[in-house]
C-alpha beads as a LAMMPS data file, in Angstrom:
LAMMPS data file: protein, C-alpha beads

179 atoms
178 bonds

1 atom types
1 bond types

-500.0 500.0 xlo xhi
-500.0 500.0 ylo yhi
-500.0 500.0 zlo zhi

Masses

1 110.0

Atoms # bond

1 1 1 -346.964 388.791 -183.362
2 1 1 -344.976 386.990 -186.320
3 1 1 -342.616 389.877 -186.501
4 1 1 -341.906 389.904 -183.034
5 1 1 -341.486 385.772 -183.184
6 1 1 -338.820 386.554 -186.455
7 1 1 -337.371 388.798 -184.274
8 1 1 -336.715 386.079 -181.442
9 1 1 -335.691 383.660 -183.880
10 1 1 -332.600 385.967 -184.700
11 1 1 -331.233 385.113 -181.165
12 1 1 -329.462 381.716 -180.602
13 1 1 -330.767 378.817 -178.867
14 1 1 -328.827 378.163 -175.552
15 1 1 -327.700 374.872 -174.649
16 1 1 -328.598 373.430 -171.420
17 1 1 -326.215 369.809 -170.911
18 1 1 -327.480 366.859 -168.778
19 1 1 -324.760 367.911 -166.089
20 1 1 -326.807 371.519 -165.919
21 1 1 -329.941 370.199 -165.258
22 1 1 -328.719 367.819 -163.116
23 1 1 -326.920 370.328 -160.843
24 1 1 -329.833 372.801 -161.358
25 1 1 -331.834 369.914 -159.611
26 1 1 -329.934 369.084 -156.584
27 1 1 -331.643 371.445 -153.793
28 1 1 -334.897 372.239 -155.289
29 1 1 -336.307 375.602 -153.736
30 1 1 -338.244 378.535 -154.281
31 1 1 -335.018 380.084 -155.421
32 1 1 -333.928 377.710 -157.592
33 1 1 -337.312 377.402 -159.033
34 1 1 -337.259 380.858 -159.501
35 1 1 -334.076 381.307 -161.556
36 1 1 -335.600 378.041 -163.670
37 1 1 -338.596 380.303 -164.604
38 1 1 -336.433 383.118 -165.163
39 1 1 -334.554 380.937 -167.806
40 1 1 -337.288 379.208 -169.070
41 1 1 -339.090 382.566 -169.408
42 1 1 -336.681 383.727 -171.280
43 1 1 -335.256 380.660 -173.177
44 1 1 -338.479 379.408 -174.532
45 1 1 -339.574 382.035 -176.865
46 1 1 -336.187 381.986 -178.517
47 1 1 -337.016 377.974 -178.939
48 1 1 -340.196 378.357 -180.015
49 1 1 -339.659 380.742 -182.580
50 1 1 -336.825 378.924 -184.735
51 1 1 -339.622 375.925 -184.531
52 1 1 -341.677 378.411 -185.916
53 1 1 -339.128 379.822 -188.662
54 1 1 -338.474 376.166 -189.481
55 1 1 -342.118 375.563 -190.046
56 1 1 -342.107 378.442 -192.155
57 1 1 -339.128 377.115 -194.364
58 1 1 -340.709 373.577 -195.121
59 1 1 -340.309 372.676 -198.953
60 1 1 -342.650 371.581 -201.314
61 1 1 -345.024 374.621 -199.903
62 1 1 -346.030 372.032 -196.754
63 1 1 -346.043 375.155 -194.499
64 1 1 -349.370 376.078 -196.145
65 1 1 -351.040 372.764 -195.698
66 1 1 -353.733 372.843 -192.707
67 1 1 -352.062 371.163 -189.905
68 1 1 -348.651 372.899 -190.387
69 1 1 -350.734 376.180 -190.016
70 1 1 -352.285 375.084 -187.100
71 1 1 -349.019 373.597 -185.450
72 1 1 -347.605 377.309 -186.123
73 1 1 -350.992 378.930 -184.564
74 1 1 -349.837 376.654 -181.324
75 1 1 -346.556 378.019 -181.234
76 1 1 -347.329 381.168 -181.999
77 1 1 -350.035 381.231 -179.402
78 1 1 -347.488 379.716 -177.089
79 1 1 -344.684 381.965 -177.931
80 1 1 -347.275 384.695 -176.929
81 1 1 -348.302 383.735 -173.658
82 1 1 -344.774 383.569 -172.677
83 1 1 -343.947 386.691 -173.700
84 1 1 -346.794 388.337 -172.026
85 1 1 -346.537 386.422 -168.513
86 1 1 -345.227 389.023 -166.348
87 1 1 -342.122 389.271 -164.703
88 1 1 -341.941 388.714 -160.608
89 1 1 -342.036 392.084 -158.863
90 1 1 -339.587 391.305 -156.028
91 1 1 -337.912 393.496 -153.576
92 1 1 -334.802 395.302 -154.742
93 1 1 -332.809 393.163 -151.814
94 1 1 -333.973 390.223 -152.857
95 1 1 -333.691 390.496 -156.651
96 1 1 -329.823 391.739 -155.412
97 1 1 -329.226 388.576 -153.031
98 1 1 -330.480 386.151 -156.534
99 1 1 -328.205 388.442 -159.200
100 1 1 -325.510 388.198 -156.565
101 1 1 -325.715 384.344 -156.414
102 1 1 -326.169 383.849 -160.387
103 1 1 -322.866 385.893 -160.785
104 1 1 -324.687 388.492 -162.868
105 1 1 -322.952 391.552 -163.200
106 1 1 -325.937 393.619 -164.097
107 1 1 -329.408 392.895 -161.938
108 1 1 -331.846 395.188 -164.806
109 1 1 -329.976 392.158 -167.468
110 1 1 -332.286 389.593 -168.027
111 1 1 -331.039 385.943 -168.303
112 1 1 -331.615 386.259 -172.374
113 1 1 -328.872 387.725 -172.576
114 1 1 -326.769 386.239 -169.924
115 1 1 -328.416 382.524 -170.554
116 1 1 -325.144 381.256 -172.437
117 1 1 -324.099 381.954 -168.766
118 1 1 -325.275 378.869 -167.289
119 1 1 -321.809 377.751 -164.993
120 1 1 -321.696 377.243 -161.411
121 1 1 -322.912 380.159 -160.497
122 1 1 -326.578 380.136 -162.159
123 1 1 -327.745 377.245 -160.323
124 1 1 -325.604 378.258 -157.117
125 1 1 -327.824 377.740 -153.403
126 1 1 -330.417 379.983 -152.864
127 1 1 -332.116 378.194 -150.742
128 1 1 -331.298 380.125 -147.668
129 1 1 -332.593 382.873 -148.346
130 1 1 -336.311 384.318 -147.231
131 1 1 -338.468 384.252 -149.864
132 1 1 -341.484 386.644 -150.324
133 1 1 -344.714 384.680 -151.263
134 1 1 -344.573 386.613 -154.246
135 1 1 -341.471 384.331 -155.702
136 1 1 -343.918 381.186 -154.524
137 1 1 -346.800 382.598 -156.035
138 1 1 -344.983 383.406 -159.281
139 1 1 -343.398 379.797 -159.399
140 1 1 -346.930 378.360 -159.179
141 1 1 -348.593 380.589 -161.578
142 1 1 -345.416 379.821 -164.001
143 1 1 -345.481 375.942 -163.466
144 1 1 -349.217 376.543 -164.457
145 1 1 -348.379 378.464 -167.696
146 1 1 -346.051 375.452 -169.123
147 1 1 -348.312 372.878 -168.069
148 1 1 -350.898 374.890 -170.399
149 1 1 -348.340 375.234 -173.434
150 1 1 -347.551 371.549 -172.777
151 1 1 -351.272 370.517 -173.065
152 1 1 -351.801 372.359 -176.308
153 1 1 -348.405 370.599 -177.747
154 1 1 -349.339 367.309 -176.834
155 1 1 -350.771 366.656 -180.537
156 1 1 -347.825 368.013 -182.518
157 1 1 -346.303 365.209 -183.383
158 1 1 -349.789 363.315 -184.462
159 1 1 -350.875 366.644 -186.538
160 1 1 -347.119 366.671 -188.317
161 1 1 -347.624 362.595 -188.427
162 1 1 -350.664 362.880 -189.897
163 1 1 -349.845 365.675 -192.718
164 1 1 -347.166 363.651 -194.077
165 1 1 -349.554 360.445 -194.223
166 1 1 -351.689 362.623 -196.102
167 1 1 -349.550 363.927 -198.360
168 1 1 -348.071 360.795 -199.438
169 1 1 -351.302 359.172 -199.375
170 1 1 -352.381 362.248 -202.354
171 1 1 -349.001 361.302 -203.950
172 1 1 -349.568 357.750 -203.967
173 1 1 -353.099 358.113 -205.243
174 1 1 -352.192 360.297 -208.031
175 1 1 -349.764 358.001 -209.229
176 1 1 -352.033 355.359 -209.594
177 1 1 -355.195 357.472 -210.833
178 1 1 -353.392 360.260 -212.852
179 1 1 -355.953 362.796 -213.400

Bonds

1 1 1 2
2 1 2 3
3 1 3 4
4 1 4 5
5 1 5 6
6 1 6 7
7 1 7 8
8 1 8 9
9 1 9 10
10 1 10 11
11 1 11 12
12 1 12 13
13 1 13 14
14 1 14 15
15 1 15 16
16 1 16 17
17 1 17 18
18 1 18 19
19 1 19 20
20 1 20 21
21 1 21 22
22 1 22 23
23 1 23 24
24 1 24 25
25 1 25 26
26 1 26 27
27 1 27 28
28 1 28 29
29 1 29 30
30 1 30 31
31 1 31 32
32 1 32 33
33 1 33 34
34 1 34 35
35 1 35 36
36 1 36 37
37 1 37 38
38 1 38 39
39 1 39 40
40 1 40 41
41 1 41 42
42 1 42 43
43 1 43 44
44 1 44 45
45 1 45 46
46 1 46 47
47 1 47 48
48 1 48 49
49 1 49 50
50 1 50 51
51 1 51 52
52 1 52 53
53 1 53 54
54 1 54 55
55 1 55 56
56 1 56 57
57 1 57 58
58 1 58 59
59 1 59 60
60 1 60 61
61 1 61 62
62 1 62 63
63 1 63 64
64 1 64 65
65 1 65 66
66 1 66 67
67 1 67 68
68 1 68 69
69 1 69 70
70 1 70 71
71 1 71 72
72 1 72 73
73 1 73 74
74 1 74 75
75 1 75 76
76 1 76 77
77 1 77 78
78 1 78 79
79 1 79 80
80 1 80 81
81 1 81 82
82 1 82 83
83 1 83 84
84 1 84 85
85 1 85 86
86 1 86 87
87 1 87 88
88 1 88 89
89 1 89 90
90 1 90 91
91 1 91 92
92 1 92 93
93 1 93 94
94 1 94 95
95 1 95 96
96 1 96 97
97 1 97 98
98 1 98 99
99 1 99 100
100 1 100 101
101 1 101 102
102 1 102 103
103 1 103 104
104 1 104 105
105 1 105 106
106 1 106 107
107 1 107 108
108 1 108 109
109 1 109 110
110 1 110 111
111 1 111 112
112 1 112 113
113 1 113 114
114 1 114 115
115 1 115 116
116 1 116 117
117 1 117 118
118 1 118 119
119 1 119 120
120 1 120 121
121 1 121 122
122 1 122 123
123 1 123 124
124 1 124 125
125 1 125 126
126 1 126 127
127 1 127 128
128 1 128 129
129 1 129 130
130 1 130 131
131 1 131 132
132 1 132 133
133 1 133 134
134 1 134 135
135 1 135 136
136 1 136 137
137 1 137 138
138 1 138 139
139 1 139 140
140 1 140 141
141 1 141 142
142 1 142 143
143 1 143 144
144 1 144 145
145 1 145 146
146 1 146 147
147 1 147 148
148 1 148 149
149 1 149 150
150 1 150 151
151 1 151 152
152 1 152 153
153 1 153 154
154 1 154 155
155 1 155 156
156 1 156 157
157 1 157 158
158 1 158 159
159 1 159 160
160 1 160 161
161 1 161 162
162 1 162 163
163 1 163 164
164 1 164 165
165 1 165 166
166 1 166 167
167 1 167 168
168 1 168 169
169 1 169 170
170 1 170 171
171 1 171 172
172 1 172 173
173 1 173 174
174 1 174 175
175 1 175 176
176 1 176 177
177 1 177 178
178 1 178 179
């Protein structure tokens, strides 16, 4: 799995502005929820592994201490479910109608690597179009998936918080009670 994450980290990140997501937002439906997973599907295992690689590349050999290993094992585990989570299996007229409305010139190109394509057209209306329960189902089962990845996150910041305490606790210690 590590090879595959290097891999991913090779691509670059795409930025998303305020004005984007704001847009994106305007007329929530199944459609636009749809091309959200698509991106996010997409997006986040690029994200995830250069926070990986970064982990990786911490000096003073803190990428081997416990907690940075097990902050990796979460994104790694993370960067795997995403990968894995299957694609939507929609009918060829509507996968057309969405590629036609996100200005993609190519419907078998996923939005990897068409995400630096995010203008008017990826977050155009969809909304009024029929959607098969399949693209509901799929948005559900996606929304699922991240809350999942954002439950096993949640103590990131304490476990990096608390290696550094650690470490300059040991630092601090040995200073004052050289061996």
């Amino acid at each position: 799995m590590y090879e595959k994450i290097k891999h991913f980290a090779r691509f670059p990140q795409t930025g998303v502005s305020l004005r984007q997501m704001v847009m994106f937002g305007q007329n929530p439906s199944q459609g636009t929820l749809l091309k959200a997973t698509r991106f996010l599907a997409d997006e986040l295992p690029i994200r995830i592994a250069h926070r990986v690689k970064e982990l990786d590349n911490l000096p003073h050999n803190l990428s081997e201490m416990p907690s940075i290993v097990r902050v990796k094992n979460w994104y790694a585990q993370s960067f795997e479910d995403l990968v894995n989570f299957p694609k939507p299996e929609l009918p060829q007229s509507i996968r057309d109608k969405l590629f036609a409305t996100s200005n993609l010139s190519n419907p078998s190109t996923t939005l990897m690597s068409t995400a630096a394509k995010l203008g008017h057209g990826y977050y155009s209306h969809v909304d009024d179009m029929d959607w098969p329960p399949e693209v509901r189902y799929y948005n559900e089962k996606f929304t699922k998936l991240i809350e999942a990845i954002k439950r096993r996150h949640d103590p990131v910041v304490t476990t990096m918080l608390l290696n550094f305490r650690l470490r300059e606790f040991w630092n601090i210690n040995s200073i004052k009670n050289p061996p």
